[in-house]
C-alpha positions in Angstrom: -59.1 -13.5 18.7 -57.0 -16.9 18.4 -55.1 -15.3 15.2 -54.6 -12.0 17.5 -52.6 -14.3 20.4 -50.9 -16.1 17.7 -49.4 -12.7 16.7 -48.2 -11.2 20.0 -47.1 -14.9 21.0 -44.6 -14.6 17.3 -43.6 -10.9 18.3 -42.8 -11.7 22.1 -40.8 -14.6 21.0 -39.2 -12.9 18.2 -38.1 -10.0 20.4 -36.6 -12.7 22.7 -34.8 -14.4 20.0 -33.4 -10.8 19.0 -32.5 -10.0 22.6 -30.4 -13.3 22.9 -28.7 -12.7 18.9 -27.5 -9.5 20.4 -26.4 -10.6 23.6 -24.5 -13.5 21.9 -23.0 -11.2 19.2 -21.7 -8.6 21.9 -20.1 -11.6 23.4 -18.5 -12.8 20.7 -17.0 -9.6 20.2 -13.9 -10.4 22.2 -13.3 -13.8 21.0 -14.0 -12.6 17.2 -11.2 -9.8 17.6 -8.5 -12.2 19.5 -9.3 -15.0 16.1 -9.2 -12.2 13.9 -5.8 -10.5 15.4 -4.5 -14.4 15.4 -4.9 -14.8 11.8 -3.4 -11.6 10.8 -0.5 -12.3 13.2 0.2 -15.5 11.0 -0.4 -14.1 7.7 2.0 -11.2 8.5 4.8 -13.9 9.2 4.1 -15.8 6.3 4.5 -12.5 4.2 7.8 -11.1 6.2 9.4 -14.7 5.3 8.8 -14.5 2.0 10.7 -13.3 -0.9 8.7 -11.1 -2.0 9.1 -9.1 1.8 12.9 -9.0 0.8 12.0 -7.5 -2.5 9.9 -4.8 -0.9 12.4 -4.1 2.2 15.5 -3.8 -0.5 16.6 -0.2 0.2 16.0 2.1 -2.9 18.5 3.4 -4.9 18.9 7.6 -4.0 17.4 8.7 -7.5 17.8 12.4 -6.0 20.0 13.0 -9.2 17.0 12.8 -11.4 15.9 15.8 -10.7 19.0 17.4 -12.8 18.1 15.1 -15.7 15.0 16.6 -16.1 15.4 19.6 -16.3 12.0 22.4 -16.2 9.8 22.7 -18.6 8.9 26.4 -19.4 5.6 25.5 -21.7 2.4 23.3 -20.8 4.2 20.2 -23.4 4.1 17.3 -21.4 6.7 14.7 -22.3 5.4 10.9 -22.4 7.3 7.7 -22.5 5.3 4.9 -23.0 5.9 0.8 -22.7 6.0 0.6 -26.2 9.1 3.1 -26.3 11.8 1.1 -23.4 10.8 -2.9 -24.5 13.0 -4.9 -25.1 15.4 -7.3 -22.7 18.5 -5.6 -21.0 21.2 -7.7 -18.8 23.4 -5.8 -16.6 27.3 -5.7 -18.0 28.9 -8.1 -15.6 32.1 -7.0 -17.2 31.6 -3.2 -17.7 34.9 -1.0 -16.2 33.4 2.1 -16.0 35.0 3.3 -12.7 32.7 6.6 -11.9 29.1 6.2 -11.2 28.0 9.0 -13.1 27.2 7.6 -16.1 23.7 7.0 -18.0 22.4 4.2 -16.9 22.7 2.0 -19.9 26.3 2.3 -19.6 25.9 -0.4 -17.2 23.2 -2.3 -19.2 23.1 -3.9 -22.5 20.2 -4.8 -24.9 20.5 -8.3 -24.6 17.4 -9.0 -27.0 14.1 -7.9 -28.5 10.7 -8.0 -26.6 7.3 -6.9 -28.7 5.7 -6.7 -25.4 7.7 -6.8 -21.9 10.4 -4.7 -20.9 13.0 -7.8 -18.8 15.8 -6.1 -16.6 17.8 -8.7 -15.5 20.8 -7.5 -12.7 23.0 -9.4 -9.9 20.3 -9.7 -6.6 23.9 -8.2 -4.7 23.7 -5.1 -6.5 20.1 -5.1 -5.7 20.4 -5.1 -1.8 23.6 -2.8 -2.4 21.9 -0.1 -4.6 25.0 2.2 -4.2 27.3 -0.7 -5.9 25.2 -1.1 -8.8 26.9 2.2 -10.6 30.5 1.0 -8.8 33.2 -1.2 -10.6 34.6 -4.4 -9.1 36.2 -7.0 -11.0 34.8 -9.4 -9.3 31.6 -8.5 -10.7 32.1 -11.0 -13.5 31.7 -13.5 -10.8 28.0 -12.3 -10.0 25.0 -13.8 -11.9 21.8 -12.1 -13.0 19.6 -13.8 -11.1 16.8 -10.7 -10.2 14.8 -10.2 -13.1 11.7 -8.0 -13.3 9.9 -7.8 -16.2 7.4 -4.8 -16.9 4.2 -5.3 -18.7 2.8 -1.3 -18.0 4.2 1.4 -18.1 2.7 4.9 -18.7 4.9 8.3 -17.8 3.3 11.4 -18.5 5.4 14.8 -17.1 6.2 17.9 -17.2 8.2 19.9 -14.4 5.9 22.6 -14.0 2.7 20.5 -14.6 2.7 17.6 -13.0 2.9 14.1 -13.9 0.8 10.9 -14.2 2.8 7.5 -13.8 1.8 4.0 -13.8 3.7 0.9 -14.1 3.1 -3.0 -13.2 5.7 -5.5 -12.9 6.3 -8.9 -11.9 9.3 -9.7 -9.7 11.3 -13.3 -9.8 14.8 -13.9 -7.9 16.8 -16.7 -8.7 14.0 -18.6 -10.5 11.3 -18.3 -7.9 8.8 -15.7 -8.4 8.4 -13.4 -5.8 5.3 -11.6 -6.9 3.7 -8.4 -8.8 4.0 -5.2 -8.1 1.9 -2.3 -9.4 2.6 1.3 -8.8 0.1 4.6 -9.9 0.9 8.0 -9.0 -0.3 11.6 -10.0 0.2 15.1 -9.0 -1.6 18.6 -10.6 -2.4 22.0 -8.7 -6.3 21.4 -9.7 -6.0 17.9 -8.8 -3.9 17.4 -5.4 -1.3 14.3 -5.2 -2.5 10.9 -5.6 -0.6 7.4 -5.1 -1.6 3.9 -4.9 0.6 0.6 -5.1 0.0 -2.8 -4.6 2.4 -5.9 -4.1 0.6 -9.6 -4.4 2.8 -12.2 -2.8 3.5 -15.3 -4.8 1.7 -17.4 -1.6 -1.5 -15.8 -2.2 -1.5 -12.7 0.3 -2.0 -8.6 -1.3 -1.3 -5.9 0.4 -2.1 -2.6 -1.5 -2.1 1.4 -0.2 -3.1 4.1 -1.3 -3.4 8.1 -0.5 -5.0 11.5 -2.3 -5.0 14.7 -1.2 -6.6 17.9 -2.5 -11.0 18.5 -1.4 -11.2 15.0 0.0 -8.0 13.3 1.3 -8.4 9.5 1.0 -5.9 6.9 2.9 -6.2 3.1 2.7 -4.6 0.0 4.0 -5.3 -3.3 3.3 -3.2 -7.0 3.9 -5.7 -9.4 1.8 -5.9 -13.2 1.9 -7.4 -13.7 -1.5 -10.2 -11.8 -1.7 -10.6 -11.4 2.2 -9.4 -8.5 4.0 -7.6 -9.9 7.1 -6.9 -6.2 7.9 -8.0 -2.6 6.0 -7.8 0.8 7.7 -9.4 3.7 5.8 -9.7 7.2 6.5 -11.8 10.4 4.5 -11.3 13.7 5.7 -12.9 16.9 3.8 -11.8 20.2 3.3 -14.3 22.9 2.4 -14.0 26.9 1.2 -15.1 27.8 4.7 -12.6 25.5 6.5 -9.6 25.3 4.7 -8.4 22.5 6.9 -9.2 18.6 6.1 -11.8 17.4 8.6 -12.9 13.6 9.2 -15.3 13.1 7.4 -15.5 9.1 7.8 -13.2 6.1 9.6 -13.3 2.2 9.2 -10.9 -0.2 10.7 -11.4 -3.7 9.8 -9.7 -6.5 11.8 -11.3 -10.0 9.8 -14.7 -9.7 10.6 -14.5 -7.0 13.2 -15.7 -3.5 11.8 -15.0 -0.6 13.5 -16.6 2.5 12.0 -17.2 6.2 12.6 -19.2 8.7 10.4 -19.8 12.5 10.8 -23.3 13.2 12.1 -25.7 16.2 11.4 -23.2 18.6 13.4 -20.3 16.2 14.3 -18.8 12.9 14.5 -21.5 10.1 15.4 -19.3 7.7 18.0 -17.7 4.8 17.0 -19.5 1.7 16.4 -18.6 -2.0 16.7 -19.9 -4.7 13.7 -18.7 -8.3 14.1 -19.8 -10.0 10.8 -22.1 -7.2 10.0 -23.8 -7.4 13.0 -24.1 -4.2 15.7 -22.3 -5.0 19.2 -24.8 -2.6 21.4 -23.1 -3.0 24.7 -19.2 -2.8 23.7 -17.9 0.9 23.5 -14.9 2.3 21.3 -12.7 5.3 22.4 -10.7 7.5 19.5 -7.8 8.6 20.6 -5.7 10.9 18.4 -2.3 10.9 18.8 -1.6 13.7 15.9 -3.6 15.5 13.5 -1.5 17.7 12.2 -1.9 17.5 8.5 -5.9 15.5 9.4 -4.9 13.5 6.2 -4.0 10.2 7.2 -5.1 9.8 10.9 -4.6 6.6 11.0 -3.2 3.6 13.3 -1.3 2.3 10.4 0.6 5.8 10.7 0.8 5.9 13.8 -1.4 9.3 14.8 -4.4 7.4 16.4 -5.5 4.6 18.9 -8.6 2.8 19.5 -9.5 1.7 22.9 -12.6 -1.2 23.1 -14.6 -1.8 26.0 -16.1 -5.0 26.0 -19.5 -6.2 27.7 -17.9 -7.5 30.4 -16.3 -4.5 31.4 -13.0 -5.3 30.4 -10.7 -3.4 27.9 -7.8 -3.2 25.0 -6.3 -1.1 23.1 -6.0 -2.1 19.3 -2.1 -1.8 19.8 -2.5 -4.1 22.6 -4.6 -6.5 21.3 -2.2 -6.3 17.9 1.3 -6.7 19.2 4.1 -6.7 17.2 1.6 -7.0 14.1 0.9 -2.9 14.6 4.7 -2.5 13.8 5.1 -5.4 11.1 2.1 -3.5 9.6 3.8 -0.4 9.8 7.2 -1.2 8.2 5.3 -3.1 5.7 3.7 -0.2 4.3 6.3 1.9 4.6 8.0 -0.5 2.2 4.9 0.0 0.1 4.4 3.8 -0.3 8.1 4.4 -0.9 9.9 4.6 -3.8 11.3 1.2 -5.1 15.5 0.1 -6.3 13.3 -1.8 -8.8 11.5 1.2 -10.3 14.3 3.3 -9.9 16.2 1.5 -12.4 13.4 1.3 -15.2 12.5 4.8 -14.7 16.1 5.4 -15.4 16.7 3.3 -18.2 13.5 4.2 -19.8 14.7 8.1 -19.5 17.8 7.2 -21.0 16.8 5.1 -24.3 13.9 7.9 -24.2 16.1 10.5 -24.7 18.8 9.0 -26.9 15.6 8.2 -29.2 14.5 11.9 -29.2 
């Protein structure tokens, strides 16, 4: 009988002690996401100061031209060009007087040296934020030093017209003897498999920011801004397409914010409702409103791109949207992987170069 108490005296106080974990956690829930949205906020200044931000804003050279160089393929070869076929160390020609831009690339760049290993491209950072006056002469280019140097040590290229292709590359990035960071870049595209990308830039200060984005059956988006190996913020979205609905549905959505989760899964017959986590614990009184903005494609419905908002009701009745209770972070965010997902002055030039001592090698 005394052992019988003793276990409904544990379980009344253990249901207490869960009732007042829960109520503290739902509390904590605004203060967690206003610390969370403060940290990013100063992350994402630290990162837009940084060289490496100018490296990833520089506008991209229009590479719009390649698509004359190569030409279509009419048979299922697919031509590769591999690291191993572009090393070597190549300094833009300070003094070259080629006065019309269309030239091959290496025109403008001489083999300065051997590499067994690395591919260096070293080139004025003025012609780098002026991509158009990279292929221009100006005698006072002898003047300008080459002071942005990025050296590749990946680089895979797999395409043919028709086809497809499959493309990787990683590089790290230094301007005028400070390094700026690494930047990675994977892409693919095939009628079986869909179009796939993913890229990722780590910041010299420690910060990552990577995307990526797949289509075909299951369209996959991510966003992430990483502090070592903690995500400060990640925003991922699965939809699914299937031979009865042709169109991609939402399958599953998670929007981290530090340790604030935000997650919504597709039930038995539909999407479950949005639920709140702060450090992996349920908030049972807060309540999370979807609000798509535009679905059109149902690929990427995301915050990051701007085609949904989350509205979060806290315990105490009040309320924010995640725009709101972001700022000016939602459009830093933005911009920043904007920068990401587009095409790069940077990889512009290699894939160039590498096309040209590709083909002058066939």
């Amino acid at each position: 009988m005394k052992t019988t108490k003793l276990f409904i005296l544990a379980s009344v106080i253990g249901m207490i002690s869960w009732s007042c974990t829960s109520e503290l956690s739902d509390g904590s829930l605004k203060s967690s996401l206003q610390n969370s949205a403060d940290n990013l906020s100063v992350a994402l200044k630290t990162i837009t100061n940084s060289q490496g931000y100018q490296v990833l804003a520089t506008p991209s050279y229009d590479n719009s031209s390649m698509s004359k160089v190569f030409s279509p393929v009419i048979d299922s070869t697919f031509n590769t060009i591999m690291l191993a076929d572009i090393v070597g160390e190549y300094e833009f020609n300070k003094a070259n007087t080629y006065k019309k831009w269309k030239q091959p690339i290496t025109n403008f760049f001489s083999k300065a040296a051997d590499n067994a290993t690395l591919m260096i491209v070293r080139l004025p950072e003025e012609k780098v934020k002026r991509p158009n006056a990279l292929f221009m002469y100006n005698p006072a280019d002898t003047l300008l030093t080459n002071n942005y140097v990025f050296s590749l040590n990946k680089y895979d290229y797999k395409f043919n017209r028709v086809l497809g292709w499959d493309y990787a590359m990683a590089s790290t990035i230094n301007v005028k003897s400070v390094d700026a960071g690494a930047l990675s870049i994977q892409s693919s595209s095939s009628k079986e498999l869909g179009y796939k990308f993913a890229s990722e830039f780590v910041f010299a200060n420690g910060y990552t920011v990577n995307s990526s984005f797949s289509t075909g059956d299951t369209a996959v988006s991510v966003y992430a801004v990483k502090q070592g190996s903690t995500a400060l913020y990640e925003e991922k979205y699965t939809a699914i397409k299937t031979a009865a609905d042709k169109r991609h549905r939402e399958r599953e959505y998670a929007l981290t914010i530090g340790n604030v989760q935000i997650v919504r899964k597709a039930g038995p017959s539909s999407l479950d409702s949005a639920k709140v986590y702060v450090a992996g614990v349920l908030q049972t009184t807060a309540k999370v409103e979807v609000v798509d903005i535009a679905t059109v494609d149902g690929t990427d419905v995301s915050v990051t791109a701007h085609k949904r908002e989350l509205k979060i009701t806290f315990d105490d009745g009040t309320s924010k949207t995640i725009s709101e209770l972001l700022g000016t972070s939602v459009e830093t965010i933005r911009n920043l992987f904007i920068s990401l997902r587009q095409s790069y002055f940077a990889t512009s030039i290699v894939d160039r170069i590498a096309w040209d001592i590709y083909i002058k090698k066939k």
